[in-house]
N, C-alpha and C positions, 0 to 999 in steps of 0.2 A: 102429565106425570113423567119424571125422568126414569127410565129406562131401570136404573138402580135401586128406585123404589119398589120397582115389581120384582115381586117375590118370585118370580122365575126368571128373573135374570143372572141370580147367582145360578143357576142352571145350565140357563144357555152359556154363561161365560164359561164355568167347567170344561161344558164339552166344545167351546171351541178352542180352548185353551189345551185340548187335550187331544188336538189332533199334531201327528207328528210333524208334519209340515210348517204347521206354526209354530209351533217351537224351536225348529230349528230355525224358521227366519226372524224371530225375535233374538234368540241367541248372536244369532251374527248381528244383528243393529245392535245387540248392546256389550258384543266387545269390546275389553279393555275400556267401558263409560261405564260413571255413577249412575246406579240404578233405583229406582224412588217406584215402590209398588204403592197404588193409590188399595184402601178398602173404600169404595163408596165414595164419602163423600172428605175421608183423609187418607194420608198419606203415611207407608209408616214410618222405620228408621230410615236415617241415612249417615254415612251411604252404603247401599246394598249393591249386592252384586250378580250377575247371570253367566256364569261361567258354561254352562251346558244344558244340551236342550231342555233335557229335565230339570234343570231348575225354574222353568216356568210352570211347570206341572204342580210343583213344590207348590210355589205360592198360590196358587190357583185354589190348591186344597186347603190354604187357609185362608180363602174366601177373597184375596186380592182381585176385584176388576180391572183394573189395567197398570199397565207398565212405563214409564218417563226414564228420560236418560239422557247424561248430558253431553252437550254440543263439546267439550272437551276431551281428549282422549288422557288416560292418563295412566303411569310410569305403573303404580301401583295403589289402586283403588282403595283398599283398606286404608291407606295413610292420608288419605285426604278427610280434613277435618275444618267442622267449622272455627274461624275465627285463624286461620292461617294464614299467614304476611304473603305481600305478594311474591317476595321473594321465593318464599317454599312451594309458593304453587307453582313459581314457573318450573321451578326446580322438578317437580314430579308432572307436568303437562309434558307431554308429549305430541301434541298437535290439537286443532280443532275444526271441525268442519261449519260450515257458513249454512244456517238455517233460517231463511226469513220464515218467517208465521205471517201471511198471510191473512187477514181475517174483515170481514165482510160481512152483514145482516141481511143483504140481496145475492140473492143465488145467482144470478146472471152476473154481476156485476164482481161477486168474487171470482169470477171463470173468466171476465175479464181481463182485470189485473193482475191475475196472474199469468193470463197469457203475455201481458205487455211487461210484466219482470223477466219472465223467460229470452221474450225478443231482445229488451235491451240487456242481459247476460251477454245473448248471442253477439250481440254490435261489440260487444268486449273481448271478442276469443274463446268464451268460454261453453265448449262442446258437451265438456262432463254434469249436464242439469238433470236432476230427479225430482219429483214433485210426486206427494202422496197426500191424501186427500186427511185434513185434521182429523172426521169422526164428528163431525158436528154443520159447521157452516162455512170451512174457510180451507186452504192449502199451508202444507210446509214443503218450500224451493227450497234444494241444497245442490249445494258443491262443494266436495270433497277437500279436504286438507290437502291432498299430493295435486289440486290447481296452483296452488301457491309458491313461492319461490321456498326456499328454505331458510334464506334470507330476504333480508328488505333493509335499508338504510342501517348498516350496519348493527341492524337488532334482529337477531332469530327469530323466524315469523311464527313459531310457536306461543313467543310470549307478549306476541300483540293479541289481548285477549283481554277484556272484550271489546280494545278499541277499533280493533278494524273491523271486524261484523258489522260495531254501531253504525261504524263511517260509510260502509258499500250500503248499509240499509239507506240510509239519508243521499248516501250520492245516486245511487238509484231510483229514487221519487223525485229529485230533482231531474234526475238525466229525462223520465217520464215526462216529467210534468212539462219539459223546453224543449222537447226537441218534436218538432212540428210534425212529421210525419207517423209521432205514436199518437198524440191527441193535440188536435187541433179543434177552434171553435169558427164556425162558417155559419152567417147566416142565421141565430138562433140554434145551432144543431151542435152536437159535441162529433163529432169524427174519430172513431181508435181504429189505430193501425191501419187507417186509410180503407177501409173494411166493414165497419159498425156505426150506420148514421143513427145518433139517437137525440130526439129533439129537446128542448127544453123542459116542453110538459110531458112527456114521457117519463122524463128523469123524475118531475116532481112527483106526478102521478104514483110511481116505484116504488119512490122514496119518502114522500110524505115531506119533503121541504124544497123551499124557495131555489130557483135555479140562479140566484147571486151567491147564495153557502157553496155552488163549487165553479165558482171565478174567483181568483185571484189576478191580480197585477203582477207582472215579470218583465225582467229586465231584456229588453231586445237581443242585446249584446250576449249578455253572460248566462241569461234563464233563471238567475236568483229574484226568487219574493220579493217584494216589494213591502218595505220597512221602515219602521223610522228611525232614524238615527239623530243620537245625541254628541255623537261623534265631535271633536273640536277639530279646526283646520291643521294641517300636517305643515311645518315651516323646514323648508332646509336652506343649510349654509352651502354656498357655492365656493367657499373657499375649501373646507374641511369636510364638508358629508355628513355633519353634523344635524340630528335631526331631531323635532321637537313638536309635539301639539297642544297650543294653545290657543285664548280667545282671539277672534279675529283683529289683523294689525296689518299695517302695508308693510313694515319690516320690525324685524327685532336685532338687536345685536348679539352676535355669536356670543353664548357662556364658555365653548371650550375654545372660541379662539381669545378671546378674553385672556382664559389662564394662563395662556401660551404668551399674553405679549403683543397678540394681532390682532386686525382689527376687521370679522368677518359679517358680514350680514345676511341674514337668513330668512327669505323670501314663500309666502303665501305658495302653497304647491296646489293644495287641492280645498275648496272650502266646500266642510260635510255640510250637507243641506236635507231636510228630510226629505224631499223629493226625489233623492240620491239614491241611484243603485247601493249597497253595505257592500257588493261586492269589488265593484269597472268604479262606480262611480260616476256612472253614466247615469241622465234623467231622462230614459225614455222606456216607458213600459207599452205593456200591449197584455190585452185579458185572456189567461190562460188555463185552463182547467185546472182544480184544486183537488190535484189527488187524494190528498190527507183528509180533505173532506168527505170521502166516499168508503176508506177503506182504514185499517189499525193495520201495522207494520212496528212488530213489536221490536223498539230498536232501545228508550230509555230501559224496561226492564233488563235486558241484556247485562248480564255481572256473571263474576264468575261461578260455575256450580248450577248455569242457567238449564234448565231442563225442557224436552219437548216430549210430549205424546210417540212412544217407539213405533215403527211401523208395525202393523198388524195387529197395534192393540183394538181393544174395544174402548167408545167412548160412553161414557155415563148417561148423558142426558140422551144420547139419538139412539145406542143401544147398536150403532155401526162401526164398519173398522176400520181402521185409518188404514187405509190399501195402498197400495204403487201404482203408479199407471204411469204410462206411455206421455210427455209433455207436449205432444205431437195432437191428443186429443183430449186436451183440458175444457175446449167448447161444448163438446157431447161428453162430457164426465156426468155420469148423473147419481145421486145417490143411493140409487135404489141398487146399483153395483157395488157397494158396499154393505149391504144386506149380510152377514153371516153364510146363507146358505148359497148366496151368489158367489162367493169368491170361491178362485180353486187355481188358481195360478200366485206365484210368490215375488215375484221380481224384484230385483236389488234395490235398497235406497242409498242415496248417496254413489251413485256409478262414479266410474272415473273415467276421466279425458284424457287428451295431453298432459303431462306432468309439467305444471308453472305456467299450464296457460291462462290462468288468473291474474298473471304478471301483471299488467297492464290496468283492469279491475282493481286490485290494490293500490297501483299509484295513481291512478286519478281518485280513487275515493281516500285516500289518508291526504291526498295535495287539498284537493275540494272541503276537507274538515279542516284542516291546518287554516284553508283562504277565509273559511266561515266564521271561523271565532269571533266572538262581539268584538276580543279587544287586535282583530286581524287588520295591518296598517291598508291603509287606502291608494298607497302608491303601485299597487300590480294593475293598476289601470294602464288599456293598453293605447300608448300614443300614436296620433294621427300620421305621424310620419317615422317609417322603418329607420330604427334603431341602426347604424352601419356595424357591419364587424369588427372594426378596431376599437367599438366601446364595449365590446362583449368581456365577461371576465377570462381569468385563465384557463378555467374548467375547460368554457365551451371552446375556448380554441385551441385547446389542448386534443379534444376531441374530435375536433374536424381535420383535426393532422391523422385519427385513423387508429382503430382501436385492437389490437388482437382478440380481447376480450371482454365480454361485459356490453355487446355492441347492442343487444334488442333492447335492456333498460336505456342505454345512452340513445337511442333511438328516438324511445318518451319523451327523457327528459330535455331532449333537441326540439323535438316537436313545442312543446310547450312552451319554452323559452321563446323561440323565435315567435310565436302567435303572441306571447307577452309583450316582446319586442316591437311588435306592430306590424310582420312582415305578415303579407298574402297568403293565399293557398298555393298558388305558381311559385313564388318567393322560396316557400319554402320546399316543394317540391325540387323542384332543379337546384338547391343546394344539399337536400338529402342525395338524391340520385347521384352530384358529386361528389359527397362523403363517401356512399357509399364505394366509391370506385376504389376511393386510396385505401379500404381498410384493408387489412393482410388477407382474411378471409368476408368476402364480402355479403352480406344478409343475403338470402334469397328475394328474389326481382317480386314473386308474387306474394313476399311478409311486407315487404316497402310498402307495394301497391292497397293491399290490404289496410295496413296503416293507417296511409294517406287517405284511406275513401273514409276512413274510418273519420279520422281527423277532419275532414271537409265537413261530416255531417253535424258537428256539434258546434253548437254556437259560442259557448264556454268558451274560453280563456285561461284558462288554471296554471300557474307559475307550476317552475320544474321545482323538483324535493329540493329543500333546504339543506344548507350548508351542513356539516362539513361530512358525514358518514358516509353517506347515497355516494360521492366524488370521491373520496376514499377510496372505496369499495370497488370501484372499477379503473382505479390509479391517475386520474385525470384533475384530483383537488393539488392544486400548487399556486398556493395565494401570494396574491403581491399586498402591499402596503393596505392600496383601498379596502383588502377582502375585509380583512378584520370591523370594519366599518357596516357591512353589511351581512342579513342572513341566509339571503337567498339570492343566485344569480341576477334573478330576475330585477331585484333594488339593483345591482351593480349597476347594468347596463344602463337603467333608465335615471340615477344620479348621476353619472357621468354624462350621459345625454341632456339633462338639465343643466349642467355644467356650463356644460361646452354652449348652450343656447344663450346660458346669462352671460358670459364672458364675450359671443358676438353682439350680443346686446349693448353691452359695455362698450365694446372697439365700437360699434358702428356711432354710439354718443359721443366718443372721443372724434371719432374722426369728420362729426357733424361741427362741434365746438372748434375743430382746427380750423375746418371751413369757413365758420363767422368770424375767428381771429382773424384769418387771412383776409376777408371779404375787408373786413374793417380798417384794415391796413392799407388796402388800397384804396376805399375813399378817403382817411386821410391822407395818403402821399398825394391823391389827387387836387382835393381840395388847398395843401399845402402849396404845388404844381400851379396851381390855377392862380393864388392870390401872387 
């Protein structure tokens, strides 16, 4: 029976609704947010609002069991209404904080993963994590809005909403699922965090299914799923950069050189195969735990107006409180610490960090959704041999001449580039460490190194932000002829790189065919000689 069916739960909710303490820390969770009091088993108007402690008290007496509110802060609560353009909402948001929901049907297993979303936060810079237990069977992670830059690719990161939430939810069960030291599979056993050996049939045993429902296939290289693609082959022109996909052919003739008068050919680059990474385009996987299979990470319902359970309410069905605790001991979280009579400490949700130390968190997850799209081209596959610098665009070498300011995104988006480009982890190490030297003020030696260790551990490859804002923003976009041709660094480098291979391709046939003129010219001089 759920909690809200007994007739003494409008009781007990009163009087826990009616102690002062709680009320004032429900009031601070639901400042300046739309407020949605559930009765039971609905909800009533919206949107409502909790401006002071006693207005929790308020609803309480008219029988509200708990309280939701949303993950957006906003200008002025009353004026938000349904069926508003997005334009009006950006116009009245004023920021939003990052809440994954969590949610899990095995209690061990949801203390698991949320400990391994916590860790990989942490692998991103991100210090400011709170985590407070749903009220039922699962967690809500958050980090604060002031993680975030204030900008990002010349859009106010207020009014990425709800697309960057979605994107760090999905970049982070990817980042989970590939990178081997959170879960790995040895020997029949799943391994998390290097820490939790849990076997096959234990899992099934838990869980009541097959231990193939949580393997999937993932790409060596990149850590993307393993999918099928209907993808056609990607052709480009080595004359013009001209680019095109269609059904497989050994050449096709350029359409825009064509117009122009010329006469260019445009050459088979990558042919999609379903065996093919969607991401590198690489055909080599390896069986990797399937996160997705184990746990819900509510990232499609995410829109705007999205609502969670306020800290310290009570939930319906378990009749407990969605509490705060310490993310330090989410392994011994046990429910029974959320009991009503158990709680008596109030601890903040949503703590804060560093301010913008989410920087980095947001550009690999909006780069990593931007790379994901079904219809995302296949050419950021990274080639077998480092890209040299004089094919790099002008951004990056705009950049390497040394930045006054804007230097920790250009950091990123240097990092990412060059692992696109094909270079090393030394490679790219001793040409940061000399970047760094020329810049006017130079990054601190332990954010580099930080970085760097950071960048080593991930196997991904993720192109730097696309053209043209992100390089705006930090004064470094000054395009030559080619840019216009391309949308992202990453194409520059690696079309002119293709270039430049077809064109030695080309000389080295010419100067094979000089070879057999000439050879032939001296047998017959000779044979002429002879008679």
């Amino acid at each position: 029976m759920k909690a809200a069916d007994n007739p003494f739960f409008l009781a007990t909710a009163l009087q826990w609704y009616k102690r002062p303490a709680v009320q004032e820390a429900i009031a601070e969770a639901c400042a300046h947010r739309e407020v949605a009091a559930r009765y039971g088993e609905g909800f009533g108007r919206r949107p409502e609002q909790i401006i002071y402690p006693a207005d929790v008290l308020s609803f309480a007496m008219k029988k509200a069991t708990s309280f939701h509110c949303s993950e957006e802060r906003w200008r002025a609560v009353s004026q938000v209404k349904t069926g508003a353009s997005r334009k009006e909402q950006d116009a009245l948001r004023t920021g939003w904080d990052l809440v994954l929901d969590i949610d899990c049907p095995h209690w061990f297993y949801a203390k698991l993963t949320a400990k391994l979303f916590i860790e990989a936060l942490r692998r991103h810079g991100v210090t400011g994590i709170s985590i407070k237990f749903s009220g039922n069977k699962g967690f809500h992670i958050g980090v604060p809005f002031e993680a975030f830059p204030s900008r990002f690719s010349g859009r106010e990161t207020k009014e990425l909403f709800p697309e960057a939430p979605r994107a760090i939810a999905t970049y982070l069960l990817n980042y989970i699922a590939s990178t081997p030291d959170l879960i790995t599979i040895r020997k029949n056993t799943f391994i998390f965090n290097n820490e939790y050996h849990i076997s096959f049939e234990e899992l099934t045993a838990e869980t009541g299914r097959p231990s193939d429902d949580f393997i999937s296939q993932r790409c060596r290289r990149c850590g993307a799923r393993r999918e099928e693609s209907s993808a056609k082959p990607l052709f480009l022109c080595t004359s013009c950069g001209y680019t095109k996909r269609q059904d497989y052919a050994d050449y096709l003739p350029c359409e825009r050189c064509k117009e122009s008068g010329k006469r260019g050919i445009m050459e088979p680059q990558i042919t999609a195969k379903s065996e093919a990474c969607r991401v590198c385009g690489v055909s080599d996987f390896e069986p990797r735990f399937a996160v997705e299979a184990l746990i819900e990470v509510d990232t499609v319902l995410l829109a705007s107006r999205h609502l969670f359970r306020a800290p310290y309410s009570l939930h319906e069905k378990s009749g407990l409180v969605s509490v705060v605790f310490d993310p330090e001991e989410v392994m011994v979280f046990e429910k029974e610490q959320a009991a009503p009579n158990n709680v008596s400490s109030f601890p903040r949700f949503l703590t804060l960090g560093a301010p913008g130390e989410a920087t980095e968190l947001l550009a690999q997850a909006l780069s990593y959704a931007e790379q994901t799209k079904p219809s995302a081209p296949k050419e950021f596959a990274v080639p077998e041999e480092a890209i040299p610098e004089e094919l790099f665009p002008p951004c990056m070498r705009t950049i390497f001449q040394g930045l006054p300011d804007g230097r920790k995104r250009a950091m990123f988006a240097l990092t990412n580039f060059l692992r696109t480009a094909g270079w090393g982890h030394e490679q790219i190490t001793a040409r940061l460490e000399e970047w760094n030297k020329v810049n006017p003020e130079p990054l601190r030696e332990v954010t580099l190194k930080s970085h760097l260790r950071s960048m080593k551990q991930k196997r991904e490859a993720i192109p730097p932000p696309n053209c043209k804002s992100f390089y705006q923003d930090i004064g470094v976009c000054k395009p030559d002829d080619f840019c216009a041709r391309v949308r992202n660094p990453a194409q520059y480098a690696r079309r002119q790189f293709l270039a430049r291979q077809s064109k030695r391709a080309k000389l080295t046939e010419e100067q094979k065919k000089a070879r057999r003129t000439h050879r032939e010219k001296q047998r017959k001089k000779a044979q002429k000689d002879g008679s």
